[in-house]
Structure formats: C-alpha cells, structure tokens
FILUMTOR-259957 format. One record per residue (C-alpha): x, y, z. Coordinates in steps of 0.001 Angstrom, whole numbers, padded with zeros to 6 digits, always signed. Example, Ala and Ser with C-alpha at 12.3 -4.5 7.8 and 13.67 -1.06 7.14 Angstrom:
<sites>
+012300-004500+007800+013670-001060+007140
</sites>
This chain:
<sites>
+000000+000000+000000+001098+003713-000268+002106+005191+003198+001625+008905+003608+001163+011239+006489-000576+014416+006980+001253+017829+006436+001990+020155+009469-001452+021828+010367-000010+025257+009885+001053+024707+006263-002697+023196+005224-004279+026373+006938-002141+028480+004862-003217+026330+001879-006995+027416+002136-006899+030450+004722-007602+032755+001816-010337+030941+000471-013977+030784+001330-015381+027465-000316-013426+024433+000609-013687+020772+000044-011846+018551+002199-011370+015493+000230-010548+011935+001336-009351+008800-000134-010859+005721+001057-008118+003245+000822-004730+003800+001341-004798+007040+003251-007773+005451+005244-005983+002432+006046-002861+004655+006873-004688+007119+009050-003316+009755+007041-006407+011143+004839-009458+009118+005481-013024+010040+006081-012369+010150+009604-009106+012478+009786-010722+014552+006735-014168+015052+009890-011841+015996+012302-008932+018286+010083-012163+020079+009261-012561+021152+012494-009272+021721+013345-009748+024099+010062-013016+026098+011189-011479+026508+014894-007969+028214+013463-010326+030715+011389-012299+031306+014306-009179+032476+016060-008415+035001+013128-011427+036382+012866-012338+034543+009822-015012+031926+008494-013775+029090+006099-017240+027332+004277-015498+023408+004203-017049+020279+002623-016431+016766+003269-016039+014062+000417-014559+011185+000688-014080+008757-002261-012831+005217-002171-010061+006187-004637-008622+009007-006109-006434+007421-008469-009293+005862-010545-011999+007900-012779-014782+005861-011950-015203+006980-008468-015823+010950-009274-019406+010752-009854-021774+013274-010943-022441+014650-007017-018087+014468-006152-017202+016200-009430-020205+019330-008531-018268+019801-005821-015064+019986-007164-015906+022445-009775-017933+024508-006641-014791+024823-004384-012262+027513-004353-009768+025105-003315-009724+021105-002831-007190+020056-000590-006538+016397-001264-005812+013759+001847-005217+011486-001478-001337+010551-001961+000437+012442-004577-000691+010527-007234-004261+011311-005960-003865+014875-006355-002126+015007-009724-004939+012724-011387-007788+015757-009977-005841+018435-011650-005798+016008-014759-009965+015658-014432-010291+019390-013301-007412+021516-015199-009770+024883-013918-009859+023247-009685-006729+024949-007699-005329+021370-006004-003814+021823-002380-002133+018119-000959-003036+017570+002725-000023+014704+002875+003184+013771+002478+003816+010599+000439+006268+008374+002022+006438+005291+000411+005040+001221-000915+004834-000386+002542+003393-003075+005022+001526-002741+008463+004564-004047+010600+002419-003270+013769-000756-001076+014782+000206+002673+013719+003717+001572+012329+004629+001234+008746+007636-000154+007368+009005-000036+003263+008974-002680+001447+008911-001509-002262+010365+001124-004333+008287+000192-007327+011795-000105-009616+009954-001628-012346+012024-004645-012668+011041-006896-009735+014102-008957-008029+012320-010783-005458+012847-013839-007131+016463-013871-006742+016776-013243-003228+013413-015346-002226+011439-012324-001127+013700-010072+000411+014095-006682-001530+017487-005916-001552+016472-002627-003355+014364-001364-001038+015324-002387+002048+019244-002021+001881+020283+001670+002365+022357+000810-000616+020435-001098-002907+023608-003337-002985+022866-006572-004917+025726-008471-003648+025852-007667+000449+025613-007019+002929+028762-004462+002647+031383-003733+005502+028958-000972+007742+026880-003620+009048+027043-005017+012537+025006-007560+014803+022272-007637+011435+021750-004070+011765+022677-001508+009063+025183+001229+009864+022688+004270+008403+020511+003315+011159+021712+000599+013607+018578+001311+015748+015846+000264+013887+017022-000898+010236+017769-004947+009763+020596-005578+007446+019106-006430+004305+021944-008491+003689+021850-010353+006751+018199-010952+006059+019029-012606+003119+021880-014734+004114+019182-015748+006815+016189-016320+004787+018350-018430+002011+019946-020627+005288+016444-021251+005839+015530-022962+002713+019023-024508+002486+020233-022611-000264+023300-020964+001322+025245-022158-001859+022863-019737-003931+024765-016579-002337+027841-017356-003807+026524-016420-007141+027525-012491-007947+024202-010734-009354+024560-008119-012570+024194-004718-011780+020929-003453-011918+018603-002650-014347+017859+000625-013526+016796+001775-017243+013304+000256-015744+012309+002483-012629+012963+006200-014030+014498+006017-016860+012658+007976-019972+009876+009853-017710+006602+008973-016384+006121+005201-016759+002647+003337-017705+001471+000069-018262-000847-000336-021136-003117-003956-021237-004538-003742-024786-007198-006952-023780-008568-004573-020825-008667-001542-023506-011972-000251-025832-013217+002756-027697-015555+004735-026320
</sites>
C-alpha cells in the first residue's frame, strides 16, 4: 500500500486560509488504512480548520467528500465532481498521485495536498509502517526469495551485505534498520540454499524504474473505444 502522512497543520491552513469554499477530500483506501487522509481524519482536520479561522477572525465554508479512490476515474461521480468544480480550493488527503490525477480531471480546480507521500509499505504493527517496495519496475524478489534488496538495503547493494553492518543491523541506522543483507543470508539458510549466495548478481537494471519519464502500463485486452 502507499504510506503517507498528513502535512503540518499550519502549512494546510495556509493552503486554504484565503479561500472561502473548501472541500476537504478523502481517499478511502490507502490514506484510510494509513490514518493519514481518510473520512475520519478529513471530519476531524475540518474542524481543526473552522477553529484556526475562528481564532483570526475569519469563516472558512469546508465540505467533506470522501471517495474510495482518487487514483481511478470511476469513483468521481456526478455529485463528487459538482463539488469539485464549486470549491475555491480542494485540498486532497489522497497521496500524490491522488492529487495530480484531480488536476488532470479538473485543469480549472486549484489542487492543495493535505499529505506527504512516504512510500510502498506493510503494516509491521498497529500505527507503524515499514518499506517494502520502491516500485523499480524490474522486480528482483525472485532472486533473493522475497527479500528486496532494493528497497530495504540503504544501498540497494545486490551483492551484500557491505562492511557498515554489525550484529544484522545496518550502519545508516543501527537502531531500527535490519541488514538487508543479513536478512538474506538468513532467509536463504532457511531454505538450504546458502550455496545460492555465492553467485555475484549483474548490476541493476535501472533503465526500468525512471528512466525515460513517467512510466505506464498499457493492457490492450482490458482496452476499448468509447
């Protein structure tokens, strides 16, 4: 899933502050499941909202809407685009590609993001999530039996773990990072396939993740007119 979390409250008020219609707008799956811009913390930023232009003197007119993605066309139906094209200003809780893909639907609709995106990651425990994915376009999990190496070594080193690491922890951040490395050399002991790390892995292809621009992924069966 995509992590995110919300902005500082000062630098959202100062997003809308000097406009009078508003719409809050939430995305109901990642940012919901992340607590970062769900129906619930786009109720209660709301609030936050109307109290800070209280204290200035001011009144801020704010709508809710909260839409089970904002990454995919079908969910801005007739009612959740009126309100777009009513507000002064919509400040997304969607990630970053949430609020890009508005201004894309509504080129006239001044966009404001309510988060920071973080990153592809896993629920590790309740309110803590860890990375797991940098989306590189070119998925090694294979060779290293479902252990990024890419993601989850400060290096990205294919052939580690390198000289920094001590007691399986990395050297960036001996605190709370694993060696990636050291998970690997662990996870292949598991399966008895030790023998497997003595074979030196190309460099990698990077020409995948960034390379050229924006990336897309076209499935001509799924495609039609119309």
């Amino acid at each position: 899933m995509i992590v995110a979390e919300q902005k500082p409250f000062e630098q959202i008020y100062d997003f809308v502050k000097n406009h009078n219609n508003i719409l809050v707008m939430g995305c109901g799956t990642c940012m919901t499941v992340c607590m970062a811009g769900g129906e619930n913390e786009a109720g209660v930023l709301s609030k936050q909202l109307k109290l800070a232009a209280r204290q200035n003197n001011a009144e801020l007119n704010i709508e809710e809407q909260t839409i089970t993605r904002q990454c995919d066309r079908e969910f801005f139906d007739e009612a959740v685009t009126g309100k777009i094209k009513e507000a002064d200003v919509v400040l997304s809780l969607g990630c970053g590609v949430g609020v890009q893909y508005i201004v894309e639907l509504f080129p006239g609709v001044i966009v404001r993001p309510g988060v920071n995106t973080k990153f592809f990651g896993a629920n590790i425990s309740q309110g803590l999530w860890s990375e797991r994915c940098a989306g590189c376009g070119e998925c090694v999990l294979d060779q290293y039996e479902g252990i990024c190496p890419i993601t989850r070594c400060a290096k990205s080193l294919m052939n580690g773990p390198c000289g920094g690491s001590a007691n399986g922890m990395c050297e960036v951040n001996p605190e709370n990072t694993e060696c990636a490395g050291q998970l690997i050399y662990e996870r292949f002991k598991q399966l008895g396939k030790l023998d497997k790390l003595m074979e030196i892995k190309p460099p990698k292809k990077w020409s995948t993740a960034r390379d050229g621009g924006p990336r897309r992924v076209a499935r001509e069966d799924m495609m039609f007119d119309g």
